[in-house]
N, C-alpha and C positions, 0 to 999 in steps of 0.2 A: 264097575267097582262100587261095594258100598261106601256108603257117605263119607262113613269113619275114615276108610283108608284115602279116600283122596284126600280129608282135610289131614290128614296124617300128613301124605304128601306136599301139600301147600304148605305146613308147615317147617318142614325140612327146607324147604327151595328159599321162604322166608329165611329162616337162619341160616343160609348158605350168601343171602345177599348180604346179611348183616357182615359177614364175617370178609365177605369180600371189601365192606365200607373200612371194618377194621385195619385189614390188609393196607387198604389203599391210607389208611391216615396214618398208619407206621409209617410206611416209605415216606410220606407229604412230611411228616416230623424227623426224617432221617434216623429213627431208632436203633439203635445200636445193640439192644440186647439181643440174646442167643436164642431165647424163644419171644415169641408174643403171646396172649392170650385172648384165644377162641371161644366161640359158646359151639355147643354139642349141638350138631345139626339134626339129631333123631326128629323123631314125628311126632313128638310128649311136648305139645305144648305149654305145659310148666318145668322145662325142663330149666336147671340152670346152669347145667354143671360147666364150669368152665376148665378150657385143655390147652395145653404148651404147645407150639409148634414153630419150629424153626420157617422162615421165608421159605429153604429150600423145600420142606415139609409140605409148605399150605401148595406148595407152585406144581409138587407132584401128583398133589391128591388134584388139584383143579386142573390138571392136564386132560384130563377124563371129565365128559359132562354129566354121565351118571354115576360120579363118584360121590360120597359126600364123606364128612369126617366127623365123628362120635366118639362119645366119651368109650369106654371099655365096657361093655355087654350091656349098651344099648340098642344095638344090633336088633333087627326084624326081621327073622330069620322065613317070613311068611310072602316076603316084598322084594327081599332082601340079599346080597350074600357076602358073609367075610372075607377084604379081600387082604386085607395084611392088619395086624394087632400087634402094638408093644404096648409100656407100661403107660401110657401118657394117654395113649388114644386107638381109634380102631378106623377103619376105613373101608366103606359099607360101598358094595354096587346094584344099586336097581336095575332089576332082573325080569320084572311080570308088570304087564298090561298099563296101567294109565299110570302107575309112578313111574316107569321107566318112559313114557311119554312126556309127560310133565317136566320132569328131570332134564330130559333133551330139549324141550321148548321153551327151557326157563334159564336155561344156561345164558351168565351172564357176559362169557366170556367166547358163546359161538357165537358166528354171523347172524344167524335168525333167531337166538336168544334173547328175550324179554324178564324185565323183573317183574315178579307179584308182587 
């Protein structure tokens, strides 16, 4: 994989643990509202766009370890594939070589998952 795309990759995995910290300090705070706000796990290091997602939301995209969730056509369509889209957000599956490697070794939420 060139350079680009793996830091692309570690990118993504980084704003996936972020969002998992998110996650976990709603519930610690017992939050009550109907969505919470995410940041875009794309591979755009300046990315900032932030996205709505209900708990049941974030619980079904992290069911999957090479899931991640993005803002609306931030999508990689090269790395990448769409695998559901509404108005809020999109929900991207790594498909080829060392992001979809990375993606499963980094997962925070499987047994041999590690965080970057």
């Amino acid at each position: 994989m060139e350079w680009w795309r793996e830091q692309e990759a570690r990118n993504e995995v980084r704003f996936r643990a972020q969002n998992e910290w998110i996650e976990q300090a709603s519930q610690s705070f017992a939050s009550t509202a109907a969505t919470d706000t995410f940041v875009c796990e794309c591979g755009d290091a300046t990315c900032a766009q932030p996205i709505s997602l209900t708990t049941a939301e974030y619980e079904h995209v992290r069911s999957v370890a090479t899931h991640f969730v993005v803002a609306v056509n931030h999508e990689d369509p090269e790395v990448e594939r769409l695998v559901s889209e509404n108005g809020r957000y999109a929900v991207v599956e790594k498909i080829f070589g060392s992001a979809l490697r990375l993606a499963r070794a980094t997962d925070p939420r499987s047994a041999g998952g590690r965080r970057e």
